[in-house]
C-alpha positions as CSV (number, residue, x, y, z in Angstrom):
1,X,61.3,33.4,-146.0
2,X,63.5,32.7,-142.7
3,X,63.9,35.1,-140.5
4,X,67.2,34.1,-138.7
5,X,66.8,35.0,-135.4
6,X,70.2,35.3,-133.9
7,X,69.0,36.3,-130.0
8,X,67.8,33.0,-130.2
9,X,70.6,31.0,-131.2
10,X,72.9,33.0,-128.8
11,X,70.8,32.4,-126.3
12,X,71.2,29.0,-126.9
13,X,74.7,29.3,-127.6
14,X,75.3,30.9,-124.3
15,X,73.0,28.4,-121.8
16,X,76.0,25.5,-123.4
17,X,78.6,27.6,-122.2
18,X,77.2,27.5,-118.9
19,X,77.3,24.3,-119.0
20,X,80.8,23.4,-119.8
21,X,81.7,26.6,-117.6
22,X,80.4,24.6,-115.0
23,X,82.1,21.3,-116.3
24,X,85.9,22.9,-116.3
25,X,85.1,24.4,-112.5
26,X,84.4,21.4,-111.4
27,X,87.3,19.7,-113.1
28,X,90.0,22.3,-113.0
29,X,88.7,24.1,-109.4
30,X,88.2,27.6,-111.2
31,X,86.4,29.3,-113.8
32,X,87.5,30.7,-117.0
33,X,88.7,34.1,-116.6
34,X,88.2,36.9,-119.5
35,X,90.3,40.1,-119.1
36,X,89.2,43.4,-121.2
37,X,91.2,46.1,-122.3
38,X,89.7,49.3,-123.1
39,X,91.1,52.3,-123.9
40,X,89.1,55.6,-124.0
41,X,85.1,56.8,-124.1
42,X,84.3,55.2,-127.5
43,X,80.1,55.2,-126.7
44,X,79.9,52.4,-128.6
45,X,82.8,50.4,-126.8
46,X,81.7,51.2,-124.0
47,X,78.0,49.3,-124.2
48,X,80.1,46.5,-126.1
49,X,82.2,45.8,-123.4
50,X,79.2,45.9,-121.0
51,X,77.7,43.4,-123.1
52,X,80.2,41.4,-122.5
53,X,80.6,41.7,-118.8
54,X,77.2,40.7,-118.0
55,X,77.6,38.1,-120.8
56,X,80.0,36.7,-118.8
57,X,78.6,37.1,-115.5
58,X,75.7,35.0,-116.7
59,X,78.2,32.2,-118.0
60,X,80.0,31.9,-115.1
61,X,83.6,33.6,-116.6
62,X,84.9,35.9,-114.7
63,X,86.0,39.0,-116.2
64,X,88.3,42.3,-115.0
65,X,87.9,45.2,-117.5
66,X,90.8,47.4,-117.3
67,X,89.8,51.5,-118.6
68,X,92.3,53.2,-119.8
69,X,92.4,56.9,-120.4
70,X,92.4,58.5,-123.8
71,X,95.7,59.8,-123.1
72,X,97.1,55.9,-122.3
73,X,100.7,55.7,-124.5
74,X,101.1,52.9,-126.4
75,X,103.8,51.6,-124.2
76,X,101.4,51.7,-121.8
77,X,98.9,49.6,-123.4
78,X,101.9,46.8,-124.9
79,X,102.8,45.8,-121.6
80,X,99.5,45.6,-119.8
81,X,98.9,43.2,-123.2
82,X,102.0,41.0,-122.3
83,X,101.4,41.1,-118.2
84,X,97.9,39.8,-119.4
85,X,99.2,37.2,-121.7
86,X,102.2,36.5,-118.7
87,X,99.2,35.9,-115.7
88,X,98.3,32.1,-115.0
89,X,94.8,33.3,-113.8
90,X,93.9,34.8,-116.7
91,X,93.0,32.6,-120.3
92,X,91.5,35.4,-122.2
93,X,92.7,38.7,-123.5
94,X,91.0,41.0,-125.2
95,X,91.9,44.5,-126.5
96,X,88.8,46.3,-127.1
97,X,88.8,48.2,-130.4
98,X,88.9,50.5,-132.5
99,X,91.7,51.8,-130.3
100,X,91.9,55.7,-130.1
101,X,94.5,57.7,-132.2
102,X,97.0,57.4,-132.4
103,X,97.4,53.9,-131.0
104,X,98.7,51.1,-133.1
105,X,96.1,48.2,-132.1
106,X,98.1,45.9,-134.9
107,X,101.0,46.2,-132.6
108,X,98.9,45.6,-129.9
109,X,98.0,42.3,-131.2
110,X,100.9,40.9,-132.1
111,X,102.1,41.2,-128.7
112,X,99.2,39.1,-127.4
113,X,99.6,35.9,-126.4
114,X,97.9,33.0,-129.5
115,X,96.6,31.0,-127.0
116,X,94.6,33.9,-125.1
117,X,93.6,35.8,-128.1
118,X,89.5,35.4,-127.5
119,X,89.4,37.6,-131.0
120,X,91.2,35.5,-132.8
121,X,93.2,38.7,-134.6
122,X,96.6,37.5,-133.9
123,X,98.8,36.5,-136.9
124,X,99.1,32.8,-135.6
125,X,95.2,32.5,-135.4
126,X,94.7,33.9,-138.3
127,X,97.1,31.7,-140.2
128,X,95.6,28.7,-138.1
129,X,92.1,29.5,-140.1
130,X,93.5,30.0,-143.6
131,X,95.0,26.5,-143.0
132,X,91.6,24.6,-141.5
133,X,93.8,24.3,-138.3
134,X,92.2,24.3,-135.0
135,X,92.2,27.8,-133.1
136,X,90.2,30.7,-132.3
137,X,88.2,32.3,-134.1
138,X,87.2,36.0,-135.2
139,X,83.8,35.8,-133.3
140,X,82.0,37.8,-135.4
141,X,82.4,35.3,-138.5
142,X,82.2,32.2,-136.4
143,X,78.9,33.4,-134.9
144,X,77.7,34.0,-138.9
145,X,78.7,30.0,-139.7
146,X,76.9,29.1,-136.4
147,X,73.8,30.8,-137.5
148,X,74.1,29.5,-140.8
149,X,74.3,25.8,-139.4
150,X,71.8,26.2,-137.1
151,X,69.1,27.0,-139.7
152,X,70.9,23.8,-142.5
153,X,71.6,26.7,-144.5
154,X,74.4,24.9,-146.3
155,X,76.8,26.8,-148.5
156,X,78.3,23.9,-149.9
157,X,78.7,24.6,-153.4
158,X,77.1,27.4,-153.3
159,X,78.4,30.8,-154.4
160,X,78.9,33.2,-151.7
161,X,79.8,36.8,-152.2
162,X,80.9,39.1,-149.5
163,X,80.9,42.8,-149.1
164,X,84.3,43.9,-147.4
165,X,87.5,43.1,-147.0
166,X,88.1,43.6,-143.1
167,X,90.4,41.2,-141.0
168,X,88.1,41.6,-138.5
169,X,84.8,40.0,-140.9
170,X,85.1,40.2,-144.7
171,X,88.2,38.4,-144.9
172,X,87.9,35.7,-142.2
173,X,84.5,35.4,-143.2
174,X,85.6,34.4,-146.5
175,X,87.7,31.6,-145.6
176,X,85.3,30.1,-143.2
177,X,83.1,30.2,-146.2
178,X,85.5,28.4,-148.2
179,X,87.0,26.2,-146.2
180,X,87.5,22.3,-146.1
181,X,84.6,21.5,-144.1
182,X,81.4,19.9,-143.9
183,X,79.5,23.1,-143.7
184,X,81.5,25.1,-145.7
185,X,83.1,24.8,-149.2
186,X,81.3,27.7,-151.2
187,X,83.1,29.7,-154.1
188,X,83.6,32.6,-152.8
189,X,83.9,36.5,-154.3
190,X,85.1,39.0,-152.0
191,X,84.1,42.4,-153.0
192,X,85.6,46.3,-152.1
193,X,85.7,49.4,-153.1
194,X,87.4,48.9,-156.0
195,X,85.1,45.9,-157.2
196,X,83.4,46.9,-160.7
197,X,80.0,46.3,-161.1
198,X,79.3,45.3,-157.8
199,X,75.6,44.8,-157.8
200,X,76.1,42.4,-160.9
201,X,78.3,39.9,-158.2
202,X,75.6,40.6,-155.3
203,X,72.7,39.8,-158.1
204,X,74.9,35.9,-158.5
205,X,75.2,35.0,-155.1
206,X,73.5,32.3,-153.5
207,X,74.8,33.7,-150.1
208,X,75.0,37.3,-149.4
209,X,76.9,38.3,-146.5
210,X,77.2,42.3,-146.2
211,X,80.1,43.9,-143.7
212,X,80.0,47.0,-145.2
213,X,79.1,49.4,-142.7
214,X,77.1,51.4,-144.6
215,X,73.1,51.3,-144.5
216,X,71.0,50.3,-147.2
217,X,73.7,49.9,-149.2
218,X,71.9,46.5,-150.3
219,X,69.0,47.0,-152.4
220,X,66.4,44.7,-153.4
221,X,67.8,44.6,-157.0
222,X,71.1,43.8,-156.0
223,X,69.9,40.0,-154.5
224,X,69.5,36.9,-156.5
225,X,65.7,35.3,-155.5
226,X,66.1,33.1,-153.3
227,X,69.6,34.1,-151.8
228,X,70.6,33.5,-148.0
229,X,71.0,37.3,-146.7
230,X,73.0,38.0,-143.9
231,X,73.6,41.3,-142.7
232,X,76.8,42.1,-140.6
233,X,76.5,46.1,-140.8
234,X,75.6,48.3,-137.5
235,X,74.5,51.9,-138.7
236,X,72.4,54.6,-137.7
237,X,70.0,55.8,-140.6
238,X,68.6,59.1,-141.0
239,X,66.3,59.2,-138.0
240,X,69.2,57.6,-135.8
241,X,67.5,54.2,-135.7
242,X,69.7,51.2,-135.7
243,X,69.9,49.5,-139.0
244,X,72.1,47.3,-141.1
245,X,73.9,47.4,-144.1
246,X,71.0,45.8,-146.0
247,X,67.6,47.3,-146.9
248,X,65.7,44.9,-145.2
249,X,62.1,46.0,-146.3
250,X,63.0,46.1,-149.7
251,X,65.4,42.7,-149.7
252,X,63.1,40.1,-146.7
253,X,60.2,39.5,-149.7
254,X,63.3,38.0,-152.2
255,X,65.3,36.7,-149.8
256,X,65.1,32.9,-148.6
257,X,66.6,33.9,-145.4
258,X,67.7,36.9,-144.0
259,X,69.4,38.2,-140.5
260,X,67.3,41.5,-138.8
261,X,69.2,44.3,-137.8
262,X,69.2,44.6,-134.7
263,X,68.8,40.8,-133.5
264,X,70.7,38.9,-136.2
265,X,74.6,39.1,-136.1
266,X,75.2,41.3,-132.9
267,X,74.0,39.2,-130.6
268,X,76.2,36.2,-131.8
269,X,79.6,37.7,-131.6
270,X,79.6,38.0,-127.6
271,X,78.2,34.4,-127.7
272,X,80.8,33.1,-129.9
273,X,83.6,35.4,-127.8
274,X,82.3,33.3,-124.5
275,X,82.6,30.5,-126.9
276,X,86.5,30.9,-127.3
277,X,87.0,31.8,-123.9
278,X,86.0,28.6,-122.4
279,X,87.9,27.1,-125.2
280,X,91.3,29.0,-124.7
281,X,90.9,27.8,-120.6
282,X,90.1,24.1,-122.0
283,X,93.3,23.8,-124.4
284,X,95.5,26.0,-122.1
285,X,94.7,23.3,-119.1
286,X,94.8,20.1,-121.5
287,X,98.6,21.6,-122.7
288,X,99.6,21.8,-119.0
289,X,97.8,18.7,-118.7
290,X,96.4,20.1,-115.6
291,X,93.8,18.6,-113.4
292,X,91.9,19.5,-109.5
């Protein structure tokens, strides 16, 4: 059995973005800049987007977070979105969620400049991904295929199931899945609440890919032996100890592979978000065909 262990990978992920931080300074005479929106005292939020700070700190991207009160309007919040996507210094935008109530983050999005969107939520992005056009890309998904790659776990031809239909992972995930690619093309199932018999699709997958949010849902009798197990939940079980969406004690011994919670997904989506934001400063400079 393969333990994916995705603080490695990040790790690794994150030393190249130093790297090619260091490569666009040098050629465009500034850093790529990350700017953070958040919006109330979400606990959760809150250690996210110090993650990501001091994610960015180490990469050399400099990053503003601007805190917003509770209370914030939504007006409010749309135009420090557009002043965002307005300011030359600034090549990523991201608007932490979920957003308090009752904020409409969809609106929030839509407002957001394409080319800044380090999420990859907008519309444009996410029509960019159903078409295997280039563009950002949800980084929760995109750290999941990175993983994936990393260890030649191949889904090509393959049948991949996923558990929830999010736009933030189930669906996105699905598509990257399935896509016209040379580590892609499975056949892909994506299941939901109102799926029938959903152990019987979990029980036929070669790749199982769980973004449920809800622990243990996953059992041991509901994976195929052998299956590729990836686990996108972040719970709290009875005894408040972190956990995923997957019984891992019960599933690792069937498994092929399978990603721990904590140390599997998490740590990927802030590598894959410093990923898109020295990619939204590269494009954004190669369109104004900028140089020092």
């Amino acid at each position: 059995m393969i333990l994916i262990d995705g603080k490695k990978v990040a790790a690794e992920v994150r030393a190249g973005v130093k790297r090619d931080v260091e490569r666009l300074r040098r050629k465009y005479g500034r850093a790529p800049s990350l700017a953070v929106v958040l919006v109330g005292e979400d606990p959760a939020s809150q250690v996210y987007v110090r993650n990501k700070e001091k994610a960015c700190e180490e990469a050399g991207i400099a990053s503003r977070t601007w805190r917003l009160d509770t209370r914030t309007e939504q007006s409010h919040v749309e135009r420090l979105v557009l002043e965002l996507g307005s300011s030359d210094d600034i090549d990523g935008v991201l608007v932490q969620l979920p957003l308090p109530e009752p904020l409409d983050a969809a609106a929030c999005l839509c407002l957001m400049d394409p080319r800044k969107d380090v999420d990859g939520f907008h519309p444009e992005n996410v029509g960019r991904l159903s078409l295997d056009l280039p563009g950002l890309r949800p980084c929760t998904p995109a750290g999941v295929m990175t993983l994936l790659e990393y260890y030649a776990l191949s889904p090509s031809g393959k049948k991949a199931v996923v558990l929830g239909r999010s736009n933030i992972v189930g669906k996105p995930m699905a598509m990257m899945l399935s896509a016209n690619g040379s580590f892609a093309n499975a056949t892909v199932t994506v299941c939901h609440s109102r799926t029938p018999d959903i152990a019987k699709e979990c029980r036929d997958a070669d790749f199982l890919i769980s973004a449920v949010g809800k622990a243990g849902i996953v059992t041991r009798d509901m994976v195929k032996p052998g299956a590729v197990v990836i686990d996108v939940g972040m719970n709290r079980d009875a005894n408040g100890k972190l956990c995923g969406d997957v019984d891992f004690e019960g599933v690792k011994d069937v498994a092929s592979a399978i990603t721990p919670v904590p140390g599997g997904v998490g740590p990927m989506t802030i590598a894959m978000l410093m990923v898109n934001t020295a990619n939204a400063f590269r494009w954004r400079m190669e369109e104004a065909g900028e140089t020092r």
